[in-house]
N, C-alpha and C positions, 0 to 999 in steps of 0.2 A: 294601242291595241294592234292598229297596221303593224308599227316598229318590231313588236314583240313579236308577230306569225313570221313576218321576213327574219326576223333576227335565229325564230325555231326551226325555218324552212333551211337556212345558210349551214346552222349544225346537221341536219340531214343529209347534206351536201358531203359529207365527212365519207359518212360509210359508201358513197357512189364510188365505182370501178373505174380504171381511164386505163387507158395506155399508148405508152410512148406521150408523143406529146398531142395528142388529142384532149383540148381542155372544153368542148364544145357545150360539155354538160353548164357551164361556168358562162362560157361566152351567150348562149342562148338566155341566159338571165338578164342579159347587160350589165353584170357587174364586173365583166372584166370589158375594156375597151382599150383597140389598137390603132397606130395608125405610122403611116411614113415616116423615119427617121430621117434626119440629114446625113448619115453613113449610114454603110452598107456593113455588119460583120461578117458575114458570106465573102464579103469583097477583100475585107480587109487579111482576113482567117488565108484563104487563098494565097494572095501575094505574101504573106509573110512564110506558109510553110513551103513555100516552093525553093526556101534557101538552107532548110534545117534538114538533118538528119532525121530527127523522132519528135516526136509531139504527144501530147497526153488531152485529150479529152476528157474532162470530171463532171459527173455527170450527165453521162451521153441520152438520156432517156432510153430511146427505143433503137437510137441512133439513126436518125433520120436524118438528121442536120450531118452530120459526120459523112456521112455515107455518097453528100456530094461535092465535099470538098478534095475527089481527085484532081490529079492525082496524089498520092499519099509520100511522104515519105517512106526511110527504107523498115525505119520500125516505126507504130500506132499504137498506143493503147488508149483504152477509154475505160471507165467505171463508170458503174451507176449502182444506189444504194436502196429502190424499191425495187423487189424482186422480179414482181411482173414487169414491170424493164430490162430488169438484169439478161432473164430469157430473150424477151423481142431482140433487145440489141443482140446479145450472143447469136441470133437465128441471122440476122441481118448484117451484122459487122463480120462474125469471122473467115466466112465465106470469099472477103475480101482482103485477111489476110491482118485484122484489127484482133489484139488478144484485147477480150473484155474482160475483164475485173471487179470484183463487186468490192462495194464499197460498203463496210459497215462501222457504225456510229462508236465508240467504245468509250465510254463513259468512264 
């Protein structure tokens, strides 16, 4: 009976709103858990576009992440394929210069 309310409580979980990468609705459960990796991809992301031309970002969320990996090369683009991301990132990336791009599914 426990199993079954958490398991009907988790499907409820579906219709909840988030944005960008705000998963806090998730993490306040404790079903999701994070902790220290032994790399850094901030670190690694960094030194590597410091020697490229353009980069692509896929699936940038709200583009949060993106947005502190200056500085950029000379072209950026990033997509994201949930809409209410689509907007945040466009509010937040192109300002600096990032074309965002939506990404959809095509079956």
């Amino acid at each position: 009976m426990i199993r079954d309310n958490q398991f009907l409580s988790y499907l409820n979980d579906v219709n909840k709103e988030f944005s960008g990468w705000d998963f806090s609705f998730i993490t306040g459960t404790g079903r999701m858990r994070s902790g220290l990796l032994s790399w850094s991809y901030g670190s690694m992301a960094k030194h590597l576009i410091q020697n490229v031309d353009s980069m692509l970002d896929m699936g940038t969320g709200g583009g949060e992440f993106l947005s502190m990996l200056r500085p950029f090369p000379r072209s950026v683009y990033a997509t994201e394929g949930y809409k209410p991301n689509f907007e945040i990132a466009k509010e937040n990336l192109e300002p600096l210069g990032i074309k965002v791009v939506p990404f959809v599914n095509v079956k």
